[in-house]
MDTraj code that builds the backbone (N, CA, C; nanometers):
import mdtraj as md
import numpy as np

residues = "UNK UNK UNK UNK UNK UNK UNK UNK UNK UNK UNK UNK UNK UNK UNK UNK UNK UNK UNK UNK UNK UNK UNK UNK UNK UNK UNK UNK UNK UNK UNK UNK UNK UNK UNK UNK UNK UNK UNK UNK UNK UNK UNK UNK UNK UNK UNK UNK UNK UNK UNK UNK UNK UNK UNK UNK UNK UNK UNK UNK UNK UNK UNK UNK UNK UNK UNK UNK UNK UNK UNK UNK UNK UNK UNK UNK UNK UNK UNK UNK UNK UNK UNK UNK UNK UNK UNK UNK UNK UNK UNK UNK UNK UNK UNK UNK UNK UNK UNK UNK UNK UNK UNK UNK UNK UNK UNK UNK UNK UNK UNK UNK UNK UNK UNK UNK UNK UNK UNK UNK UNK UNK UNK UNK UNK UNK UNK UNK UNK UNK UNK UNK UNK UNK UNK UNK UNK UNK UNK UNK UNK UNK UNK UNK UNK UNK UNK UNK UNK UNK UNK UNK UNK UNK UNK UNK UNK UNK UNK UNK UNK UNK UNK UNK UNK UNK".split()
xyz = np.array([
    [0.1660, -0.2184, 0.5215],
    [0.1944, -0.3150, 0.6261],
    [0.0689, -0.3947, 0.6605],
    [-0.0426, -0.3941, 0.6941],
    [-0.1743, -0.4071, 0.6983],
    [-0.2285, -0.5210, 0.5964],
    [-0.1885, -0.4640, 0.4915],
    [-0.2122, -0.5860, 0.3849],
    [-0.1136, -0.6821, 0.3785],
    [0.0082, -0.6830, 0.4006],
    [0.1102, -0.7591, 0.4305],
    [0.0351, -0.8626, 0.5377],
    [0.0159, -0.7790, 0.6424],
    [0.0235, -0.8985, 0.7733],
    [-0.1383, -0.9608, 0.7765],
    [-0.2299, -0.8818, 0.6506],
    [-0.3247, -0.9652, 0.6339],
    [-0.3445, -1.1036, 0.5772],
    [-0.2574, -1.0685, 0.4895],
    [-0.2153, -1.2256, 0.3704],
    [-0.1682, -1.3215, 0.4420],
    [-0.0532, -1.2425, 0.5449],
    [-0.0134, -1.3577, 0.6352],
    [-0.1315, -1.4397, 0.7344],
    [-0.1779, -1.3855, 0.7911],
    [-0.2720, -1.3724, 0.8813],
    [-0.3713, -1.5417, 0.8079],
    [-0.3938, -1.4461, 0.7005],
    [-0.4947, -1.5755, 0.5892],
    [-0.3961, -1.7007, 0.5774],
    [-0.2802, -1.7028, 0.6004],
    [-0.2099, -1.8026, 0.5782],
    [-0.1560, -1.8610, 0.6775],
    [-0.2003, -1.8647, 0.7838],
    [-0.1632, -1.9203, 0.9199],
    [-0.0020, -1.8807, 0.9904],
    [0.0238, -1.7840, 0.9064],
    [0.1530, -1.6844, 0.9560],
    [0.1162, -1.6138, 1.0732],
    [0.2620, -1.5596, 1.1664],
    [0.2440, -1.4639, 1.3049],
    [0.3244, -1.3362, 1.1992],
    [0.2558, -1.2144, 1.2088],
    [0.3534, -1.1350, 1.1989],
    [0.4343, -1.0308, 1.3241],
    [0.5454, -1.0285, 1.2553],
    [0.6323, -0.9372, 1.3619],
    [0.7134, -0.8318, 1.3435],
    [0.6772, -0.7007, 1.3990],
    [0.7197, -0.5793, 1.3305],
    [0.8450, -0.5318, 1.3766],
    [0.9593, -0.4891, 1.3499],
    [1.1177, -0.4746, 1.3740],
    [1.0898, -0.3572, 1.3547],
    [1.0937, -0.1865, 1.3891],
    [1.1376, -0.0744, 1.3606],
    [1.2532, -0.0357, 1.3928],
    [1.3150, 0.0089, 1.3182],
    [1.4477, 0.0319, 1.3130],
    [1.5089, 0.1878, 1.3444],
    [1.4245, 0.2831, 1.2628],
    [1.4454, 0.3937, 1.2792],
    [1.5717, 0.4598, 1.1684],
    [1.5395, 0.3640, 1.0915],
    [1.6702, 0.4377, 0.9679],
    [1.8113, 0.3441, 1.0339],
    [1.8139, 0.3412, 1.1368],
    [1.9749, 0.2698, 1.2386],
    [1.9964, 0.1732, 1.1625],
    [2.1175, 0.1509, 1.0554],
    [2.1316, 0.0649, 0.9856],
    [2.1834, -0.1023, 1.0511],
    [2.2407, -0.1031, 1.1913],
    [2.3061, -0.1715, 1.2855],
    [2.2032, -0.2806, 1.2965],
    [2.1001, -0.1668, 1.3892],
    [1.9810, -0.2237, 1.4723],
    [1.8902, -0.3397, 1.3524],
    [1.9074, -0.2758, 1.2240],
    [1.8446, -0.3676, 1.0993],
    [1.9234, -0.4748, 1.1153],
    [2.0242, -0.4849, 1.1186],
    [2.0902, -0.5742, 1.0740],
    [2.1061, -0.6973, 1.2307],
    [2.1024, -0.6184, 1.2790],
    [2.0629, -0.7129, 1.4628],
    [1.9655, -0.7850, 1.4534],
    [1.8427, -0.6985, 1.4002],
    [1.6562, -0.7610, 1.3695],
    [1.6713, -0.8834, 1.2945],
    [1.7470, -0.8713, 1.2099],
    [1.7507, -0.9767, 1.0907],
    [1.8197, -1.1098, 1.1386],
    [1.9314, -1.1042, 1.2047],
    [1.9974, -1.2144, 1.2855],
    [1.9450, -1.2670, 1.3985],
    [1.8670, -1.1885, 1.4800],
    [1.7797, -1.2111, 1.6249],
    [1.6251, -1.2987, 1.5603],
    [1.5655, -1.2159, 1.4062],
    [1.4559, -1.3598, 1.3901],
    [1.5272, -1.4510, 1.3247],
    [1.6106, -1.4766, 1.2296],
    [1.6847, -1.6098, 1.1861],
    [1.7191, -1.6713, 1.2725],
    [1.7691, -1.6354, 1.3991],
    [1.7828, -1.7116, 1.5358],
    [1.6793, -1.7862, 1.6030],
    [1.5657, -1.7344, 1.5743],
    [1.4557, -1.7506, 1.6620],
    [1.3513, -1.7824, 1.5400],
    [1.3272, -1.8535, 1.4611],
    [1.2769, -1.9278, 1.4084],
    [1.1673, -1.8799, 1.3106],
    [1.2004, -1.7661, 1.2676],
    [1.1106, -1.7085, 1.1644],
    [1.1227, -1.8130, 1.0239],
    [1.0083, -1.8010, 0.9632],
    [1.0078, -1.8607, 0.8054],
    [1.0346, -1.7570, 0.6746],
    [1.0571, -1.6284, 0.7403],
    [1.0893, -1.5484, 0.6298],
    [1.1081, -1.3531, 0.6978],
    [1.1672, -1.3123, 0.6275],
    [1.1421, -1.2010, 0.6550],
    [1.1469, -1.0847, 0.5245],
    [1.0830, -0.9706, 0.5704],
    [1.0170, -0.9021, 0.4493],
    [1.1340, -0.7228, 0.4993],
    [1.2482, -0.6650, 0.4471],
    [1.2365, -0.5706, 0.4414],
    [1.2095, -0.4492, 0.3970],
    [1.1596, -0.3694, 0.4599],
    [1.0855, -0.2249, 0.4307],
    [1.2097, -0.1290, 0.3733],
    [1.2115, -0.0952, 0.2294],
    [1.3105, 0.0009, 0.2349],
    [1.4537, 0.0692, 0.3064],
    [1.5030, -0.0063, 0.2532],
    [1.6865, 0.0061, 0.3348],
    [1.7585, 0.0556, 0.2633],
    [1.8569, 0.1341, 0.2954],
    [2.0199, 0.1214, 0.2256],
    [2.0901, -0.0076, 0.2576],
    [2.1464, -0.0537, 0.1299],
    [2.2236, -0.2087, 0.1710],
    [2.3717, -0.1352, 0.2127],
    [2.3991, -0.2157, 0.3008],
    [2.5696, -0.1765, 0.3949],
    [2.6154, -0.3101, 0.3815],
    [2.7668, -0.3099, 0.4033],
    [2.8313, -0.4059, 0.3843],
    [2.7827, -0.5248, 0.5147],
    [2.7213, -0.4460, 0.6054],
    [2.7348, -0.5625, 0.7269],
    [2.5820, -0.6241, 0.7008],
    [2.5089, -0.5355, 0.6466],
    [2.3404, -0.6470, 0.6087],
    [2.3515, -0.6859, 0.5069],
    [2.4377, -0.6725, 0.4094],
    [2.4554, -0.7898, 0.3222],
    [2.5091, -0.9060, 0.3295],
    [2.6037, -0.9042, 0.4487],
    [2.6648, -1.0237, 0.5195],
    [2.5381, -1.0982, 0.5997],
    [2.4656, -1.0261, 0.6545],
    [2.3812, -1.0856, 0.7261],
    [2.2686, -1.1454, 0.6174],
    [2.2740, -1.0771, 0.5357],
    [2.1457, -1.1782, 0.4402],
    [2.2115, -1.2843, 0.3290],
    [2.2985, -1.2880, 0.3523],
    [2.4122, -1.3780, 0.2912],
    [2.3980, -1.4877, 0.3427],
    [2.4332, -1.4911, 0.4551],
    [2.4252, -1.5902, 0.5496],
    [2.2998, -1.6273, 0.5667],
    [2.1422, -1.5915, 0.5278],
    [2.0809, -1.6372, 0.5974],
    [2.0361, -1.7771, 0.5231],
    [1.9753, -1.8529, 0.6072],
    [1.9189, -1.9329, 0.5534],
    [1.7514, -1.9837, 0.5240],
    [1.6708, -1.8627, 0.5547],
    [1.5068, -1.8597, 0.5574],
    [1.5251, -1.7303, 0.4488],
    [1.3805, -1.7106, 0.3585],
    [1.4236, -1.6502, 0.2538],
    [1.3917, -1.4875, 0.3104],
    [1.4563, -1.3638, 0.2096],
    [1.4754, -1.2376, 0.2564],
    [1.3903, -1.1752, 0.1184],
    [1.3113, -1.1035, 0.1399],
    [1.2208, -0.9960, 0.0287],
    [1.2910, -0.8824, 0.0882],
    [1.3105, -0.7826, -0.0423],
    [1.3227, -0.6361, 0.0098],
    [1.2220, -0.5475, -0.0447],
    [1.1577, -0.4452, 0.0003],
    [1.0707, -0.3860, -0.0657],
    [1.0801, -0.2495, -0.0673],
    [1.0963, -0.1789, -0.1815],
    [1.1268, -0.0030, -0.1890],
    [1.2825, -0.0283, -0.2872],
    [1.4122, -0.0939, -0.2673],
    [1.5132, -0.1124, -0.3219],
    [1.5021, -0.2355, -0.4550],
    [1.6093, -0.2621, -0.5248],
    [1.6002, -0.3271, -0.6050],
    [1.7534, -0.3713, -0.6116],
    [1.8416, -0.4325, -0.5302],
    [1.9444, -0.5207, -0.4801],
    [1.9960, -0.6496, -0.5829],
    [2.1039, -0.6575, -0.6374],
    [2.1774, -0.7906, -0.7091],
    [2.1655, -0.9144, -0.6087],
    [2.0670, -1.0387, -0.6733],
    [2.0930, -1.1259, -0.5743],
    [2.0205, -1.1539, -0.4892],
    [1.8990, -1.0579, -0.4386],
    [1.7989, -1.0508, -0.3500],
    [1.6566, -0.9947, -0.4100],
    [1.6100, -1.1100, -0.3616],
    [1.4182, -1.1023, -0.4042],
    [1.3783, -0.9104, -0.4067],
    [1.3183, -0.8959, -0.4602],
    [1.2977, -0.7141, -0.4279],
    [1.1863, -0.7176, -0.5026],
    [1.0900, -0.6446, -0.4601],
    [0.9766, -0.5745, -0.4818],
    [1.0058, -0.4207, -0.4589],
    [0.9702, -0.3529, -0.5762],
    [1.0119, -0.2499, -0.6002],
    [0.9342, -0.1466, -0.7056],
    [0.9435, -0.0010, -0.7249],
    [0.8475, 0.0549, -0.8221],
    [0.9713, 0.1863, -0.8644],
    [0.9273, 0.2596, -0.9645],
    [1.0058, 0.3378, -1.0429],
    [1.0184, 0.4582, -0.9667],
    [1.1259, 0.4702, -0.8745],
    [1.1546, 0.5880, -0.8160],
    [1.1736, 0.7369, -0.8764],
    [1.2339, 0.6771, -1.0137],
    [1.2732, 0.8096, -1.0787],
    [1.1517, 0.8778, -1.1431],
    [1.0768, 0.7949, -1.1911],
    [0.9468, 0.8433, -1.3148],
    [0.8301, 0.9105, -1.2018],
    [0.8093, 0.7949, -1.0929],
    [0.7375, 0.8339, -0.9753],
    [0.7669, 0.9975, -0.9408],
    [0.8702, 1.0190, -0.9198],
    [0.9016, 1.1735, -0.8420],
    [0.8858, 1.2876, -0.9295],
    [0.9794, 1.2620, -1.0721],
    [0.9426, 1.3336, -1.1775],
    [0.7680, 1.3479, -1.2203],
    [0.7057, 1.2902, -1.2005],
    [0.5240, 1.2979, -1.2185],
    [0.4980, 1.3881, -1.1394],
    [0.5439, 1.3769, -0.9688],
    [0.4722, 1.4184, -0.8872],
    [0.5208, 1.5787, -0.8840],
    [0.6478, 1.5814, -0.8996],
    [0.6868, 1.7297, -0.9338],
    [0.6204, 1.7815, -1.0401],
    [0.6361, 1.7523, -1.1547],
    [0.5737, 1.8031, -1.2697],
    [0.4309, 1.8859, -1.2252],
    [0.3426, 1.7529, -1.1413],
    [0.1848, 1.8080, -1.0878],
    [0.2168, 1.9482, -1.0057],
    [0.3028, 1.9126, -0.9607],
    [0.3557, 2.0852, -0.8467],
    [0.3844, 2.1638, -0.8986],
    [0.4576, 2.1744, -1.0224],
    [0.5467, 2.2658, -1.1013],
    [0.4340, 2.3272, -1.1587],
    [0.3058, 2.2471, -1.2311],
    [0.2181, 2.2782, -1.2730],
    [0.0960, 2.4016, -1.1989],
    [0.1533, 2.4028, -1.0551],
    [0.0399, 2.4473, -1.0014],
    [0.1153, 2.5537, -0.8859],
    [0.2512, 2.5463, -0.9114],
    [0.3238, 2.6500, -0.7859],
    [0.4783, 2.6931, -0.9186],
    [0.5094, 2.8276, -0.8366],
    [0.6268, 2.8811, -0.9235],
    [0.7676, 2.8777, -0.8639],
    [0.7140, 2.8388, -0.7371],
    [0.8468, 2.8368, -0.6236],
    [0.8433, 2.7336, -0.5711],
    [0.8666, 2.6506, -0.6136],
    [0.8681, 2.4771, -0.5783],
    [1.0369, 2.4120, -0.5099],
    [1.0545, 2.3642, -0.4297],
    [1.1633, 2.3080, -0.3421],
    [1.1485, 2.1991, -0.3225],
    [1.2358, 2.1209, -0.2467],
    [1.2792, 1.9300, -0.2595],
    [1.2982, 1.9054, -0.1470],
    [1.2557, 1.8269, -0.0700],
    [1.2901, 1.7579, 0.0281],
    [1.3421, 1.6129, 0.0267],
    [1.4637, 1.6116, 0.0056],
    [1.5318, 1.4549, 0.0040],
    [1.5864, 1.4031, 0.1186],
    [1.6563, 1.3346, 0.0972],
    [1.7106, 1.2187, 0.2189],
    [1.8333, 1.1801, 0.1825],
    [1.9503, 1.1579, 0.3098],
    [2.0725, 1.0867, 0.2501],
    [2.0662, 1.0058, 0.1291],
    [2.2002, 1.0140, 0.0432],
    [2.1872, 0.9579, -0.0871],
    [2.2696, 0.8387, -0.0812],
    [2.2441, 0.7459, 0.0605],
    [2.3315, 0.6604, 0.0771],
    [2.2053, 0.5476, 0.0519],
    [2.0834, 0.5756, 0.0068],
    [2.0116, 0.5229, -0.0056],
    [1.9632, 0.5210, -0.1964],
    [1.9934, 0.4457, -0.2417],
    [1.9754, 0.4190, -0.3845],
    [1.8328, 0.4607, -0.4383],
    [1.6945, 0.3950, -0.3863],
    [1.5773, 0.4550, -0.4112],
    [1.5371, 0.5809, -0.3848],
    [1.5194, 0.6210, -0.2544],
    [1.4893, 0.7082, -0.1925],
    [1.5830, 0.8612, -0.2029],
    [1.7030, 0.8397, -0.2052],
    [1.7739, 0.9096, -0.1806],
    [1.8237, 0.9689, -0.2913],
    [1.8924, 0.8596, -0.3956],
    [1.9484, 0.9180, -0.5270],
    [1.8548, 0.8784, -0.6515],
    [1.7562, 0.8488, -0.6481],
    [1.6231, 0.8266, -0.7994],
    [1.5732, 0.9330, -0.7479],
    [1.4765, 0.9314, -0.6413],
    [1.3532, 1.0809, -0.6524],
    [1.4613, 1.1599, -0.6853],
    [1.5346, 1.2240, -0.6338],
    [1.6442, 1.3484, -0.6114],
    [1.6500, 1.3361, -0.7831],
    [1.7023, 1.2420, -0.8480],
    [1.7211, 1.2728, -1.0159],
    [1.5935, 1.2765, -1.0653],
    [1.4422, 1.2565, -1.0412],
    [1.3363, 1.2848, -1.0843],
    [1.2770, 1.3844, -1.0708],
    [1.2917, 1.4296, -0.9583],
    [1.2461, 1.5936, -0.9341],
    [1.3628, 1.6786, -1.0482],
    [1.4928, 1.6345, -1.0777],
    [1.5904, 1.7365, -1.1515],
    [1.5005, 1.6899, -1.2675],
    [1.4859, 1.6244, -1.3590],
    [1.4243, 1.5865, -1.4717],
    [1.2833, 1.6742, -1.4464],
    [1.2197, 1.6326, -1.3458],
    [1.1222, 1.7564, -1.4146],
    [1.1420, 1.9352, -1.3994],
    [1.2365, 1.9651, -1.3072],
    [1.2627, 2.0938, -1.3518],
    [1.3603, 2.1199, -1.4661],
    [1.4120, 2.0038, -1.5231],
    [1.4967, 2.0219, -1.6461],
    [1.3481, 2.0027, -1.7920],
    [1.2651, 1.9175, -1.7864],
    [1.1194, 1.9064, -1.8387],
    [1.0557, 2.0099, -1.8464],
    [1.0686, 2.0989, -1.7728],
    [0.9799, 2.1825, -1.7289],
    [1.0369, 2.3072, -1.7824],
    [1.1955, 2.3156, -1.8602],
    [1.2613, 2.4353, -1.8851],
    [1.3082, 2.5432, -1.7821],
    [1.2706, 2.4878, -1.6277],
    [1.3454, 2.5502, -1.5600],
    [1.5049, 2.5251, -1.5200],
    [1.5470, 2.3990, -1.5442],
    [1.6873, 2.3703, -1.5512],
    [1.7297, 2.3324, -1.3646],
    [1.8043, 2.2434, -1.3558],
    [1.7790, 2.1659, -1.2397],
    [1.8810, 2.2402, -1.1607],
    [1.9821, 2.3027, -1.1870],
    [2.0069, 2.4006, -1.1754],
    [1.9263, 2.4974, -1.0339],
    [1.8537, 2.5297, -1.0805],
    [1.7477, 2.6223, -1.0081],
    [1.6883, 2.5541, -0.9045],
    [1.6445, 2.4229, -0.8856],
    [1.5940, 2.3179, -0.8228],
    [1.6613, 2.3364, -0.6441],
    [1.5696, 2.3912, -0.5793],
    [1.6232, 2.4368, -0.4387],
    [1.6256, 2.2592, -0.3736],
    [1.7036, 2.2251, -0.3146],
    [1.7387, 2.1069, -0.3137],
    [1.7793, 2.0769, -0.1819],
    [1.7147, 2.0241, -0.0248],
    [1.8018, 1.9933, 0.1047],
    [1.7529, 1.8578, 0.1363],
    [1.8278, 1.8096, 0.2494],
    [1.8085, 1.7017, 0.2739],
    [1.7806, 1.6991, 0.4167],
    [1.6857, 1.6048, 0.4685],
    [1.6510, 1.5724, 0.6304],
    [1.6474, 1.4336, 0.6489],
    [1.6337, 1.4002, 0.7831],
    [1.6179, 1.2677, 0.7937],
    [1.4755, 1.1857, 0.7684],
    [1.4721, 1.0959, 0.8064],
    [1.3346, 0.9585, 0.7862],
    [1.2309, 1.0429, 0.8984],
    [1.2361, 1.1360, 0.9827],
    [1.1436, 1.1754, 1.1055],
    [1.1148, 1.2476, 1.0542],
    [0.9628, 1.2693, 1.1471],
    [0.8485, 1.4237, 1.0954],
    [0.8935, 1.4819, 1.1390],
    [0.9744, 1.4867, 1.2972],
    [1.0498, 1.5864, 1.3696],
    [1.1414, 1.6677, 1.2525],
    [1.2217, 1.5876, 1.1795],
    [1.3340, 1.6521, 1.0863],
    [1.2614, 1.6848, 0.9674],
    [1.1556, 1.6456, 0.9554],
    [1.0772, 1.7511, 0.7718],
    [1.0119, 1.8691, 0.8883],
    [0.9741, 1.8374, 0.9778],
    [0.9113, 1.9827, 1.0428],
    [1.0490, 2.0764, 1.0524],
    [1.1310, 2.0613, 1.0696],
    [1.2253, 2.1517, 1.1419],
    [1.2971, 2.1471, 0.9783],
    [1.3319, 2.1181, 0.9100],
    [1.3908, 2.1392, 0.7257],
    [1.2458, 2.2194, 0.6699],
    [1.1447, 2.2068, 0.7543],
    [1.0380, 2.3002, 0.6615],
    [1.0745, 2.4260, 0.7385],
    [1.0881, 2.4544, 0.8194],
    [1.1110, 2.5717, 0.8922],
    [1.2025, 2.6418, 0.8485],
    [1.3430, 2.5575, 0.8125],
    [1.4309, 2.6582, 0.7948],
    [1.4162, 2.6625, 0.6272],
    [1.3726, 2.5940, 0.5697],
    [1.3432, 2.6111, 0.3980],
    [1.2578, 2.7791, 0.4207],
    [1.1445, 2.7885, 0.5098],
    [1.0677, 2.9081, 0.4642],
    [1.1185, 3.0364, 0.5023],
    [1.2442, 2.9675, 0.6127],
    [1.2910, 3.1405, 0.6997],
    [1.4064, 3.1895, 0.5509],
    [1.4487, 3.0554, 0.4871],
    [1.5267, 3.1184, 0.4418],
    [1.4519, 3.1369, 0.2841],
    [1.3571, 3.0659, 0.2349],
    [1.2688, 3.1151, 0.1303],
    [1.1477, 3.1902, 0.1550],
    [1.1344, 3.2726, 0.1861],
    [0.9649, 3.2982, 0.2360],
    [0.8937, 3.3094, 0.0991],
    [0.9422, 3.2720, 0.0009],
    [0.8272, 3.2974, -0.1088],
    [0.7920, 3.1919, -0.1599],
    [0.8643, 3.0463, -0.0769],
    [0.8359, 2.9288, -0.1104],
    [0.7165, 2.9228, -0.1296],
    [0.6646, 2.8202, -0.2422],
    [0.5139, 2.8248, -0.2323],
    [0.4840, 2.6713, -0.2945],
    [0.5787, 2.5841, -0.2830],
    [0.5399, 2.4396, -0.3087],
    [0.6504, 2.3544, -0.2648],
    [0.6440, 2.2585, -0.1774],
    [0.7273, 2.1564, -0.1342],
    [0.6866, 1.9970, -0.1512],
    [0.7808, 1.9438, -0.2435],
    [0.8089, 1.8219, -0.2786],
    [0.9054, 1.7235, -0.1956],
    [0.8383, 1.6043, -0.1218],
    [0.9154, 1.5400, -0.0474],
    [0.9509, 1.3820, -0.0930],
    [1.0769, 1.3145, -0.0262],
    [1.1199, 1.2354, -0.1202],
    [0.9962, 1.0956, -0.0082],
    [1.0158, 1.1336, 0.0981],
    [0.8922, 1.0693, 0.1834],
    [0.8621, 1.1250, 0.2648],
])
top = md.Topology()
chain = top.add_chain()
for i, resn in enumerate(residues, 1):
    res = top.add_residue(resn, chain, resSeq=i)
    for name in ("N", "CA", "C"):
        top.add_atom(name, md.element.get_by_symbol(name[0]), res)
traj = md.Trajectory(xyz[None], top)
């Protein structure tokens, strides 16, 4: 974000930060409230597309970047979710024997359903078979990976490596 609103910054741009909180609604409110109000562009941070923010970026008429997804039709900046997760597991697998997943609703295309098949690829890589791959899901908050780490260890205590999707 930082480097984002630096470039702008160099370019006689205001930036303006929308947090959403995962609330797919409230995104889609943000997006109609600056097209209203006279933005020259807007940049989103990793979303699930829903039928009602695709209406809204349909309609817009100032241009829309997405960044983290890779969307039909819409500008996207984006990187390899699947190869990304599979690496980073592999490095874990390499260095722990009891390794577990921390994902995220799979209503989310990057985040949700690529890492989740990259972590299986490397315990299928790895000859442990994905299968075996202890696998839960929490929300976008530290509150919810603190409290999914808690109950991962009451109910693994021999856990000894955790892989998260963020």
């Amino acid at each position: 974000m930082s480097g984002v609103a630096e470039s702008l910054k160099e370019n006689n741009y205001s930036f303006i930060l929308g947090c959403t909180d995962g609330q797919k609604e409230r995104e889609a409110q943000y997006i109609e409230t600056m097209q209203k109000n006279g933005m020259d562009g807007i940049i989103l941070m990793g979303t699930a597309m829903t039928p009602y923010l695709r209406d809204a970026i349909d309609n817009f008429v100032i241009p829309v970047v997405v960044t983290g997804q890779s969307f039909s039709g819409i500008s996207s900046v984006y990187h390899d979710d699947v190869h990304s997760m599979k690496e980073i597991t592999m490095l874990m697998l390499r260095k722990r024997d009891k390794v577990c997943y921390i994902g995220v609703d799979e209503e989310d295309a990057a985040v949700g359903q690529a890492r989740l098949r990259g972590a299986e690829k490397a315990f299928n890589e790895a000859g442990i078979g994905e299968d075996k791959l202890i696998s839960v899901v929490s929300d976008y908050s530290v509150d919810g990976g603190y409290e999914t780490t808690l109950k991962l260890l009451e109910e693994y205590p021999d856990l000894n490596g955790i892989v998260c999707a963020t």
